[in-house]
N, C-alpha and C positions, 0 to 999 in steps of 0.2 A: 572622573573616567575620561581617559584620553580616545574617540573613537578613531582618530586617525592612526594610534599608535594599533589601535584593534586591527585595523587594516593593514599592517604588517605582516599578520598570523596566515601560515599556510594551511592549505585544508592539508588532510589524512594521506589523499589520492592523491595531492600534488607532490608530497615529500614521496608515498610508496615506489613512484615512477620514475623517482631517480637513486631506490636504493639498487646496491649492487644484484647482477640472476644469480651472482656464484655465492652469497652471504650467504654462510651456515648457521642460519634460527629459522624457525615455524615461523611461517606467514602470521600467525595470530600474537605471535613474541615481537614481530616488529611491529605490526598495528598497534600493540597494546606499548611499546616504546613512544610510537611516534605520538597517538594520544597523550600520555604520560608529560610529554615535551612541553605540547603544545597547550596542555592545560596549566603547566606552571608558567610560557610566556603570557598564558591570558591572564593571568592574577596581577604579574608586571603591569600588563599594558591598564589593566584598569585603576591600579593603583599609579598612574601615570609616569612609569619606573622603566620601561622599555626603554632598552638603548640600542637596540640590534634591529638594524633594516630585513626586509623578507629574504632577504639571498643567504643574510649571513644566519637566520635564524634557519632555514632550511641544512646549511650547511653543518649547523653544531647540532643537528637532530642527527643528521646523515653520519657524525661522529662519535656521536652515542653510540648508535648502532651499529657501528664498526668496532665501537669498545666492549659494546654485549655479544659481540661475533665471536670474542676472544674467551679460550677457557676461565672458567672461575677459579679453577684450583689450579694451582700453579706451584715450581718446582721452586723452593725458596732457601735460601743460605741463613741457619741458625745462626746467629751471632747472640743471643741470649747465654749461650755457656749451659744451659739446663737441657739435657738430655732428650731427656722424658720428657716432653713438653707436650700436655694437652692439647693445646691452639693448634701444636704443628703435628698432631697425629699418634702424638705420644713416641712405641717404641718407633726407629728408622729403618726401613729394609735394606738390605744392599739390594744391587743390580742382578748379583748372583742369587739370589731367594727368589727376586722375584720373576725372573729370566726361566729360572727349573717348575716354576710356577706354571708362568704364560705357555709353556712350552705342552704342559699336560692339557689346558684347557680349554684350547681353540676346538669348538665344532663341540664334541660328548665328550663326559667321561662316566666312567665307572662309579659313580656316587654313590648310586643304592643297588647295586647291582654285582653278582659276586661272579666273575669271569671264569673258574673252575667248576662250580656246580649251573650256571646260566638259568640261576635261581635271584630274588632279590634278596639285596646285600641289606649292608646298616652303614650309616656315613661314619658312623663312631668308629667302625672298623682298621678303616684310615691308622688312624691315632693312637687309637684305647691304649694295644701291647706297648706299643713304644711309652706313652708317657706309664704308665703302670710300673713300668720293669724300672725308668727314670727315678721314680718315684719313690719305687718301693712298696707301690700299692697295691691292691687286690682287683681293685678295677676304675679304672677314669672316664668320662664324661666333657665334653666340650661344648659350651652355652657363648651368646654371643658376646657377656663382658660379667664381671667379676661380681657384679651388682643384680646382673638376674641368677649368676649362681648361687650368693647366700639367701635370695629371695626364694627362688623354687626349693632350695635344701629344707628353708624354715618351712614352708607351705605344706610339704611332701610330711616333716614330721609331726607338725604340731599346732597345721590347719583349725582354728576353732579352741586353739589350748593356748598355756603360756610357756614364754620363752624366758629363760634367767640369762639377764646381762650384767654383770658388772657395773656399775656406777660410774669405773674409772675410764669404761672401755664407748661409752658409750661415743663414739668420735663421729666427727662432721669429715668428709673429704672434699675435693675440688667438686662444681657444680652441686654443690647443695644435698651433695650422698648423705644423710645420715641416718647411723644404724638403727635407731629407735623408731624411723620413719620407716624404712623398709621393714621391719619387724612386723609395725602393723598395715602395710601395706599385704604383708603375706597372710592374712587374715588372723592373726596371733596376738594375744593377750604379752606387752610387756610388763615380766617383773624383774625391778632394779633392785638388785643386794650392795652392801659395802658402801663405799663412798668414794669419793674421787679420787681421795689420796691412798685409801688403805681399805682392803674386803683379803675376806680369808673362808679357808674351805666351809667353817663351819655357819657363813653368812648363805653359802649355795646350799647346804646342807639342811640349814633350817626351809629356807625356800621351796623344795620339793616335794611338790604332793601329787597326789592320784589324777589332775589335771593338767600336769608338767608335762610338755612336751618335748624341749629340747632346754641343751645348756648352750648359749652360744658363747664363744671367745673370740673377741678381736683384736686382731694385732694394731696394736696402735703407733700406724709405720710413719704419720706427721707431726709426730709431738710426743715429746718425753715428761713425765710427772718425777722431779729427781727430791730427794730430802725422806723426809718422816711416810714411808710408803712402803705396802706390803701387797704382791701379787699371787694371787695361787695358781701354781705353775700347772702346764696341759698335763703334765702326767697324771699328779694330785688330781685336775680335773677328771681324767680318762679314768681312772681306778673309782671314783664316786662314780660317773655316770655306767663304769661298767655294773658295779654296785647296785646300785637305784636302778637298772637298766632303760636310763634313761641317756637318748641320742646326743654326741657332744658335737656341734660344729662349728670346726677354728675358719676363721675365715682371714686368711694370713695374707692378704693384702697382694704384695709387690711380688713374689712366689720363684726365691732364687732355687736355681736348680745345682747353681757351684758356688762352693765355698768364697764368697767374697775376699774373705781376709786373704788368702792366696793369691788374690787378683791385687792385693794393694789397694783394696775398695774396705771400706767402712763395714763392721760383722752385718749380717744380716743370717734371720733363722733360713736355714736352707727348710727345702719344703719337705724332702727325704728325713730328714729329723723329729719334722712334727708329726710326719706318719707314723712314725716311730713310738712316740707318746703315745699312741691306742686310740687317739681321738676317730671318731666314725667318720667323719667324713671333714675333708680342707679345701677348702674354697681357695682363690688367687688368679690374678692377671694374667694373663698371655703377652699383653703387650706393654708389661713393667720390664723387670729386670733376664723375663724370659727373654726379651728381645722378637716378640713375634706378632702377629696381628692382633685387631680388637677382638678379643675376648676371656672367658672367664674358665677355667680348668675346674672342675670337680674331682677328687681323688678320695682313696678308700676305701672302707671294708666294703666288699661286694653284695651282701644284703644292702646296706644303706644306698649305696652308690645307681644300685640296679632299679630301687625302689623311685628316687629321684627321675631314673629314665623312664617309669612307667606313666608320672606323670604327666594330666593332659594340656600341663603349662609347657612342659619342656620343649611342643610343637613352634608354641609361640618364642622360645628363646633358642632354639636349633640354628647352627652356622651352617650357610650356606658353602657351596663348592672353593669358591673364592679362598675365604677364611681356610678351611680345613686344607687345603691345598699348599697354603706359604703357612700353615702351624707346622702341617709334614717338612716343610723343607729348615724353617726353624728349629727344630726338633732337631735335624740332621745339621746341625752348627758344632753340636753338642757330642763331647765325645767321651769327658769321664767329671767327676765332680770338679776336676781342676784344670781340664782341656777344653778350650772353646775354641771353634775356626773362627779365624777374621773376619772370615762372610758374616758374622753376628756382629749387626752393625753398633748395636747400644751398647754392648757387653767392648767392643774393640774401642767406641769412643770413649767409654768411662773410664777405660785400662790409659790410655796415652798422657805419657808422661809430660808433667809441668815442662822439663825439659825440652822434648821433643817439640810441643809447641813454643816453646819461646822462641827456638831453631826456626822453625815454619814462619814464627815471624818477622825473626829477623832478615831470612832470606827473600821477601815480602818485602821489609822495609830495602833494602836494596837494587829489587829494579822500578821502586815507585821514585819518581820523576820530586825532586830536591822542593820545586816549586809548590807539588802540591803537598807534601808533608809539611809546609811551613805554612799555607794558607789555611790546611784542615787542623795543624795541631798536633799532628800525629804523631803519636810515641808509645813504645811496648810496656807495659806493665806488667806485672805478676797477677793474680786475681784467686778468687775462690767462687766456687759454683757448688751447686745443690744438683742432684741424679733428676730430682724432680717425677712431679704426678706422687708424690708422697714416700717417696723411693730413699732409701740411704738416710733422714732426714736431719738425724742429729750432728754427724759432720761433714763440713761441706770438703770439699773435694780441689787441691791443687791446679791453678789451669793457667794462662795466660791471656790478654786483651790489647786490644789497638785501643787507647781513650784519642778523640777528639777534642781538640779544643778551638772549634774555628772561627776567623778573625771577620770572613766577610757576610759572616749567615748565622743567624740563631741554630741551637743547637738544636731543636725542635722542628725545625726546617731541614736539618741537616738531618734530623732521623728520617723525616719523610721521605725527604731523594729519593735516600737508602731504598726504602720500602716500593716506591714505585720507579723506579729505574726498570731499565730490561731486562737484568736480575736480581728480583727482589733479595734484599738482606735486610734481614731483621735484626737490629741491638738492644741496646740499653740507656735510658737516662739516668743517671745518677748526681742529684746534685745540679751543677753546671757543665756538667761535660758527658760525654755520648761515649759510647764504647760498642765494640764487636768483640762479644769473647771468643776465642779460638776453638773451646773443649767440644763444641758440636758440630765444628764446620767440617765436613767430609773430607780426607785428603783430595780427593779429583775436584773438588773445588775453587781449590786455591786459586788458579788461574782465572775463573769467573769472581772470584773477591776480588782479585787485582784489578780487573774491568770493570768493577762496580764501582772500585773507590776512586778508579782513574774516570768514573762518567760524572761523577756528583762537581 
């Protein structure tokens, strides 16, 4: 133990007294920084490892907390090529969603409150008819993500009963979702019929007894089972459980509202379709291919759907103002199965053609400065990307990329820059070479890519 290097260490009070009056953190956020500091220089100084005299270690305290003054979330440039990206919040809003948003909910609004009778409202209200009519359903519901809808659906029918899964269905998503876990999360006895590759109506059929409570279906929107395989379709499903009168819930994942293949996008089950099949009640994202905030859509028959609402879990899973606010203006993107406004910022990045980007790049590569495309490496390539968040999964999707290949810096250094620069951009390692794909980066971007890649 070095005690002269101990005497380097600033007390608390000395560093407090020269942080800035106008710093925006809690008096107790910077104590608890400058602590934090000064306990990892004592671990140095005792391990005889100090190399900073008292000024400079006051000073890179005093930097810290000029670094934890700054926000944590921050506005960043997708260069991953993948959509839907979890990390980065999944669907993207435009300016415009969120702008018609901000605009209703400075000071009150109308949440639960119904301005013609000056009686209290229902927040569902909001929403319900539009996505209902959307739909094709009898009545909808909005929870705060995809994962407490099939979980309150299951609870609601067959609390203390069992649920029949499929074998095949029974799928894992990002962050550790899976359907078996939540099944008995919802206080519900799992029973598996069929088998991975092959189950048939008469594997559900035998399964059903006087303790069944529901039949669930899952769309198995990250991973396809292709060869010697046999699935029993929701109608098949919906005709037994109307049968058996027992409750069917699809829980279809990604929850397109238009025809993908019109879009030049990969088929996916529209969610109007599956209501269609008779299934009681369909579970799906808000903030997959709907293009809207985090949460979860419940749709269908109005007994099942109503019943779900009675529940005294639905309090613990209810959207707030926020949420329900940019769903309404999401919702308002949408104009018929095969008309989207561009304000629908997923749905307009996932349509933009390979062309279109290769153009953006090239005109890109044109005012970047000779020298630094020769030191970074830099040249356009063609690429493929995934919708992402389990979206689209089986084909990826036409796009374009800038790869790096640079001469004075590791390539791994070279993503960092990226990443911490003034505007963050986030890419890709592949291999030995770095890349930024095009297919997510916002057109009003462009000009902050060019600054990004002209800082590095």
């Amino acid at each position: 133990m070095s005690n002269d290097q101990l005497q380097e260490l600033p007390s608390v009070s000395e560093v407090l007294l020269e942080v800035k009056s106008d710093t925006q953190l809690h008096v107790n956020y910077i104590t608890a920084i400058i602590q934090g500091e000064i306990r990892r220089y004592r671990q140095e100084a005792k391990a005889g490892q100090l190399k900073l005299k008292r000024r400079e270690i006051v000073q890179s305290i005093l930097d810290k907390i000029e670094s934890c003054a700054q926000p944590s979330m921050k506005n960043i440039i997708n260069g991953t090529g993948v959509v839907l990206h979890t990390g980065f919040g999944r669907a993207p809003l435009s300016k415009k969603v969120i702008a018609n948003a901000a605009k209703k909910l400075e000071g009150y609004v109308n949440l639960e409150f119904d301005l013609d009778s000056g009686k209290r409202g229902e927040r569902q209200d909001h929403i319900n008819e539009m996505v209902s009519a959307m739909c094709g359903s009898e009545k909808s519901l909005i929870v705060n993500n995809n994962a407490a809808a099939v979980l309150i659906a299951l609870n609601t029918f067959a609390e203390g009963k069992d649920v029949i899964v499929s074998r095949g269905q029974e799928v894992e998503i990002g962050g550790s979702f899976r359907i078996p876990d939540v099944v008995r999360k919802s206080h519900c006895n799992l029973v598996e019929v069929g088998t991975t590759n092959r189950t048939h109506l008469k594997d559900y059929e035998k399964a059903i007894t006087k303790n069944t409570g529901a039949i669930l279906w899952a769309h198995t929107s990250n991973y396809v089972v292709k060869g010697f395989t046999k699935e029993v379709s929701l109608t098949e499903l919906a005709e037994l459980a109307k049968k058996k009168r027992v409750p069917l819930v699809a829980d279809l994942g990604s929850g397109a509202l238009v025809n993908m293949e019109k879009l030049n996008l990969p088929v996916e089950k529209l969610v109007a379709d599956v209501v269609w099949t008779g299934a009681h009640v369909i579970t799906f994202s808000g903030d997959k291919l709907l293009g809207g905030p985090q949460s979860g859509l419940i749709v269908g028959k109005k007994k099942f759907v109503s019943a779900i609402h009675k529940n005294p879990l639905y309090r613990t899973y209810r959207c707030d103002k926020w949420t329900i606010a940019l769903m309404e203006e999401s919702l308002r993107t949408y104009f018929s199965e095969e008309k989207v406004s561009g304000d629908n910022l997923s749905l307009k990045l996932l349509t933009t053609s390979q062309n279109t980007l290769l153009k953006r790049g090239e005109k890109i590569l044109t005012v970047m400065s000779k020298k630094k495309i020769k030191d970074l490496g830099i040249s356009l390539v063609e690429s493929k990307v995934e919708a992402g968040s389990g979206s689209l999964p089986v084909e990826a999707i036409p796009s374009a990329a800038f790869q790096f290949k640079p001469k004075t810096m590791s390539v791994s250094k070279l993503a960092k820059a990226f990443r911490v620069g003034e505007q963050p951009v986030v890419g890709y390692t592949k291999g030995n070479i770095f890349y930024i794909d095009l297919k997510a980066v916002l057109p009003n971007q462009l000009s902050r890519l060019i600054q990004g890649i002209q800082d590095v």
